[in-house]
N, CA and C of each residue as an Amber inpcrd file, in Angstrom:
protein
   273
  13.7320000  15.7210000  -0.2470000  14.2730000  16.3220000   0.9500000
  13.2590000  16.1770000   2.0810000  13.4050000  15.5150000   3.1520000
  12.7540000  15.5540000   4.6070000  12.5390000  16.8040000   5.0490000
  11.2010000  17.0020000   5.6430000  11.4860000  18.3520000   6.1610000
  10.5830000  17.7010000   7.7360000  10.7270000  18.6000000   8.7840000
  10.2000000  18.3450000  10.1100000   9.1960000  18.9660000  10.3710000
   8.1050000  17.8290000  11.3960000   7.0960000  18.5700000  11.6730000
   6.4310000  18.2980000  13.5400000   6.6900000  19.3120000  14.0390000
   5.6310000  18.7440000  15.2460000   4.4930000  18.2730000  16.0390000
   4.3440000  17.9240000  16.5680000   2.9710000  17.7090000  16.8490000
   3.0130000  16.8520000  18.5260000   1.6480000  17.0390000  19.0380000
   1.3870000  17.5140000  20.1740000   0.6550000  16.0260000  20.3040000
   1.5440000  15.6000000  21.5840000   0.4660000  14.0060000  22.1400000
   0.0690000  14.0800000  23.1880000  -0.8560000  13.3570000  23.5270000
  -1.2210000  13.0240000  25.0420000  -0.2170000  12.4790000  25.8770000
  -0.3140000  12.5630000  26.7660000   0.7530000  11.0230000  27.6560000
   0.4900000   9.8020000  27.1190000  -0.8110000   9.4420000  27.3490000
  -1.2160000   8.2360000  27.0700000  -0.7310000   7.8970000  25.6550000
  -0.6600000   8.7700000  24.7290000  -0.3190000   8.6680000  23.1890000
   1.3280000   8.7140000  23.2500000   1.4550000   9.3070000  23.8870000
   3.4620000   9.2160000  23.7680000   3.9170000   8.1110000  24.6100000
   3.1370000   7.6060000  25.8410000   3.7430000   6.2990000  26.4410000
   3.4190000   5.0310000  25.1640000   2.6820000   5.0950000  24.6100000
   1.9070000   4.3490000  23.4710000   2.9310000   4.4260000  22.0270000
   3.3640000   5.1250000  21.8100000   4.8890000   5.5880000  20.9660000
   5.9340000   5.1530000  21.5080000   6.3540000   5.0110000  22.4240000
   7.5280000   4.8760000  23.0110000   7.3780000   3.2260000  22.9410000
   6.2810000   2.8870000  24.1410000   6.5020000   1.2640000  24.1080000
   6.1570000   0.5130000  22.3320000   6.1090000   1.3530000  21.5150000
   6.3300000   0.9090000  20.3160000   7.5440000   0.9790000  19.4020000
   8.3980000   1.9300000  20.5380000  10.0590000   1.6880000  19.7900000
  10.8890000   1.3700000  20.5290000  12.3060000   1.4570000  19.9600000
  13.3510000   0.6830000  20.7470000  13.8960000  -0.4220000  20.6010000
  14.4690000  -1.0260000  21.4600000  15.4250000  -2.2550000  20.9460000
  14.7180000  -3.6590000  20.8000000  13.6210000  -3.5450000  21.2840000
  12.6100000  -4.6960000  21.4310000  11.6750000  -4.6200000  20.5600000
  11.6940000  -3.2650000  19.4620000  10.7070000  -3.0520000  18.3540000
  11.6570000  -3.1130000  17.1000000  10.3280000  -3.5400000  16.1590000
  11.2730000  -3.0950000  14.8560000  11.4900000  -1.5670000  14.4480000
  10.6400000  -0.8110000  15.4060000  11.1890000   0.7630000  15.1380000
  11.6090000   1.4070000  15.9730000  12.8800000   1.5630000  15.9990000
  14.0460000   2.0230000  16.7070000  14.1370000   3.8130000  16.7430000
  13.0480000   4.2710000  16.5350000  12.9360000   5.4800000  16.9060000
  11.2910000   6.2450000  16.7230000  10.3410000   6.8600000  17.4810000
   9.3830000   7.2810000  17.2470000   8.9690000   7.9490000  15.9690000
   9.8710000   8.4590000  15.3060000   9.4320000   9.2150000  13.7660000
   9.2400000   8.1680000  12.8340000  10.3320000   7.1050000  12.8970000
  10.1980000   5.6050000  12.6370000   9.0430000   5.5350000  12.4900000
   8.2740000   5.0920000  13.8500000   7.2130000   4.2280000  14.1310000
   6.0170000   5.1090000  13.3330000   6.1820000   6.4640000  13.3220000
   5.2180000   7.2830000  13.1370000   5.0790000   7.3610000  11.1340000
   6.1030000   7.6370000  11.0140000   6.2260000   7.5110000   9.0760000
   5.8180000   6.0190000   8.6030000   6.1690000   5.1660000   9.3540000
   5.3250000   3.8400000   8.8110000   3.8080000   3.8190000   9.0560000
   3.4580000   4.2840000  10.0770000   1.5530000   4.3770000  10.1980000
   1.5050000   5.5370000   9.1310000   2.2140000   6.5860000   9.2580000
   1.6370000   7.1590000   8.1390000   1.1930000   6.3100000   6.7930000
   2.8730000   6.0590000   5.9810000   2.7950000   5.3420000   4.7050000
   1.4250000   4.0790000   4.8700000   1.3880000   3.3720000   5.9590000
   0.7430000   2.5360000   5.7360000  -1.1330000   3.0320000   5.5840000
  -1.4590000   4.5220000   6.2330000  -2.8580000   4.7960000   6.1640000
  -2.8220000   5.2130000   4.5030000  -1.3890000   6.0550000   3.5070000
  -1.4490000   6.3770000   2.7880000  -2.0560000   4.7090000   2.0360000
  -1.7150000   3.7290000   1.9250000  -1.5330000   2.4670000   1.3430000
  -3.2040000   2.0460000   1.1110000  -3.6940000   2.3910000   2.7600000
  -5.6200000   1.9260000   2.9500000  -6.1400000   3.2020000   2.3450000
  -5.8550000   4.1940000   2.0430000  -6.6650000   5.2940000   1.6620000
  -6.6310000   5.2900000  -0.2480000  -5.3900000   4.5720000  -0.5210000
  -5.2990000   3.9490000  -2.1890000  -5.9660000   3.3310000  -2.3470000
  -6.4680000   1.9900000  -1.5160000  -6.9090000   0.9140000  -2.0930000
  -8.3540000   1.0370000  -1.4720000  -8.9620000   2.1370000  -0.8880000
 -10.4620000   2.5750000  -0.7470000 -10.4540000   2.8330000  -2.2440000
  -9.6360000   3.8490000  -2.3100000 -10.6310000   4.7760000  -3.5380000
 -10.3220000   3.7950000  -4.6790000  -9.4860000   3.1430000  -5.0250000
  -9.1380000   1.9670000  -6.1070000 -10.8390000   1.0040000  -5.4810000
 -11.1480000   0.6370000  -4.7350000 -12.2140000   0.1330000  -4.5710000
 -13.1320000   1.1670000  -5.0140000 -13.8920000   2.4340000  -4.4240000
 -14.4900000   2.6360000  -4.9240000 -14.6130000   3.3660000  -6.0950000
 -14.0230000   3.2620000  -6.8110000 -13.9710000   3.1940000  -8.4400000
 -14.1160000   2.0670000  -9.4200000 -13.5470000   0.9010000  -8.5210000
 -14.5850000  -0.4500000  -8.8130000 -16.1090000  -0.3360000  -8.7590000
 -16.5090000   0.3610000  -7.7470000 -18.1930000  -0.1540000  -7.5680000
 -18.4230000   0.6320000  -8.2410000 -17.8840000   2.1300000  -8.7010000
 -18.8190000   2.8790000  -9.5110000 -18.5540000   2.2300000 -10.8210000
 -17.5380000   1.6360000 -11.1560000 -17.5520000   0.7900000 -12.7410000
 -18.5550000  -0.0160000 -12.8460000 -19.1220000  -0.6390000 -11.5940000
 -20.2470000  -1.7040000 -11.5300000 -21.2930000  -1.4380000 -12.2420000
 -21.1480000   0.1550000 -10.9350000 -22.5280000   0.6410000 -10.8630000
 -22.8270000   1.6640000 -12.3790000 -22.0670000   1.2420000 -13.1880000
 -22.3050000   1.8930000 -14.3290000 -22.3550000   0.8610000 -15.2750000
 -21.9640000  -0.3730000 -14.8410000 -22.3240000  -1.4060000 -16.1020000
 -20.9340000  -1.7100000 -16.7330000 -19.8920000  -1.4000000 -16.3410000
 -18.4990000  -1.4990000 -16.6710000 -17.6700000  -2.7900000 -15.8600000
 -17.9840000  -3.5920000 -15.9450000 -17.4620000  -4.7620000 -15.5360000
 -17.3460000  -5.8740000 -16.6250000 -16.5550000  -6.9190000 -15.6930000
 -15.9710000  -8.4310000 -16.7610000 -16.7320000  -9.7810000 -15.8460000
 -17.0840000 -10.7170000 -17.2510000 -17.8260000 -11.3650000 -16.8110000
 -16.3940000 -12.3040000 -16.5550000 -15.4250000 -12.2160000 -16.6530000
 -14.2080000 -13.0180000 -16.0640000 -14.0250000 -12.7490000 -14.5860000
 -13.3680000 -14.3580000 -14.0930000 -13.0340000 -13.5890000 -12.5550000
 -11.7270000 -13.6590000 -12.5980000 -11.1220000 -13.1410000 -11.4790000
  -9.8130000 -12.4580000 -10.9480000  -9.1370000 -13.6550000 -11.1210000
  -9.2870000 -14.8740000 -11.2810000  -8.2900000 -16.3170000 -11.5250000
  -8.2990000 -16.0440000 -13.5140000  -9.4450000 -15.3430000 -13.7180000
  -9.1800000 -15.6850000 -15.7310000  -8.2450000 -14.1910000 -15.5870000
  -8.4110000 -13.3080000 -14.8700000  -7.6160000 -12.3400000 -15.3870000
  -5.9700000 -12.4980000 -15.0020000  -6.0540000 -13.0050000 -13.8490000
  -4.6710000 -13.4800000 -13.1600000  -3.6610000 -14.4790000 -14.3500000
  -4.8840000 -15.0640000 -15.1660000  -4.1550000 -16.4460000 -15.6660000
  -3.8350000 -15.3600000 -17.1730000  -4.5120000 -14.4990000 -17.4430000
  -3.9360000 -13.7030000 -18.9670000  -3.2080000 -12.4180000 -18.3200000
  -2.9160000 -12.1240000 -17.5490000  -1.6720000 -11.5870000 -17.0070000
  -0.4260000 -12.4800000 -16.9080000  -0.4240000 -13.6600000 -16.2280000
   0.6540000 -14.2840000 -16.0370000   1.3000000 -14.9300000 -17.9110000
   0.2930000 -15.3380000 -18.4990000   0.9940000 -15.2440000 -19.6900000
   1.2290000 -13.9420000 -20.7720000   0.6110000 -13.1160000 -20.9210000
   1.0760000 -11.6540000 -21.0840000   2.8570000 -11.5850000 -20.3680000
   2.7830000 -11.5400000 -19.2940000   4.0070000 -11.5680000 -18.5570000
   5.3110000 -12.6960000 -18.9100000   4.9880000 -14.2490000 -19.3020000
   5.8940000 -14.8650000 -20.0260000   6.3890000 -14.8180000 -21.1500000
   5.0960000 -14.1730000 -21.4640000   5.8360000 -13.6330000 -23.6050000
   6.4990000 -12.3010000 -23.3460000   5.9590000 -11.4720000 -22.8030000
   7.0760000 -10.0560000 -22.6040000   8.6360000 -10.5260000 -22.1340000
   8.1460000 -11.2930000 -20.8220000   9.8270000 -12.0360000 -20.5280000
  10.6660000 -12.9330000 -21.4390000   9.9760000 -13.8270000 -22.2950000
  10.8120000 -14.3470000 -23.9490000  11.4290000 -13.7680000 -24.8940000
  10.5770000 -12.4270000 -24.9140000  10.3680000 -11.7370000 -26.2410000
  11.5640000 -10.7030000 -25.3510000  11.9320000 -10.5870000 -24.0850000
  13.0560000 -10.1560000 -23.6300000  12.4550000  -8.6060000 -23.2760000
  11.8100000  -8.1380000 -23.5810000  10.8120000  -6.7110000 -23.1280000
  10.8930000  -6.2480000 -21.4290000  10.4770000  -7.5470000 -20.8740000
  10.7330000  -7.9490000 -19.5740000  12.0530000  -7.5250000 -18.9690000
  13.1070000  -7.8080000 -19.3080000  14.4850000  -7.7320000 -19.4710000
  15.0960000  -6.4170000 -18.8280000  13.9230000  -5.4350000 -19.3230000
  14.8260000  -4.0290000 -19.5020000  14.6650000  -3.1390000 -18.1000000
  13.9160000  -4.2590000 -16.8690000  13.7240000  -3.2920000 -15.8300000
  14.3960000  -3.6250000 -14.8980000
């Protein structure tokens, strides 16, 4: 369920909202424009702390001497045998 909330802009911040919606934007209304910067800081504030939980794995000696192409390449086949074996299938 949506619920509403207000909040208080400058001019400069609401002319700055506005020329960011409308028929010439892809967000056709300011709450629009405003719930997507939200979701999207939610998105950079995941993938900080997903980073730094990487460096503290580092920094504890918890790492792979594989790189992100050997792990990419035993994911992608992990992923063709689940999809054979029909596992894949069920989502």
């Amino acid at each position: 369920m949506a619920s509403s909330m207000n909040l208080s802009l400058t001019d400069e911040l609401r002319e700055f909202v506005n020329s960011r919606t409308g028929d010439a934007s892809p967000y056709a209304t300011p709450s629009e424009y405003l719930r997507d910067l939200i979701r999207r800081d939610m998105e950079s504030q995941a993938t900080v702390a997903h980073v730094m939980r990487g460096l503290d794995d580092f920094a504890k000696g918890r790492f792979s001497e594989k790189s992100i192409l050997d792990i990419a390449r035993v994911a992608r086949t992990i992923s063709v045998k689940l999809e054979h074996s029909g596992i894949a299938r069920s989502r």
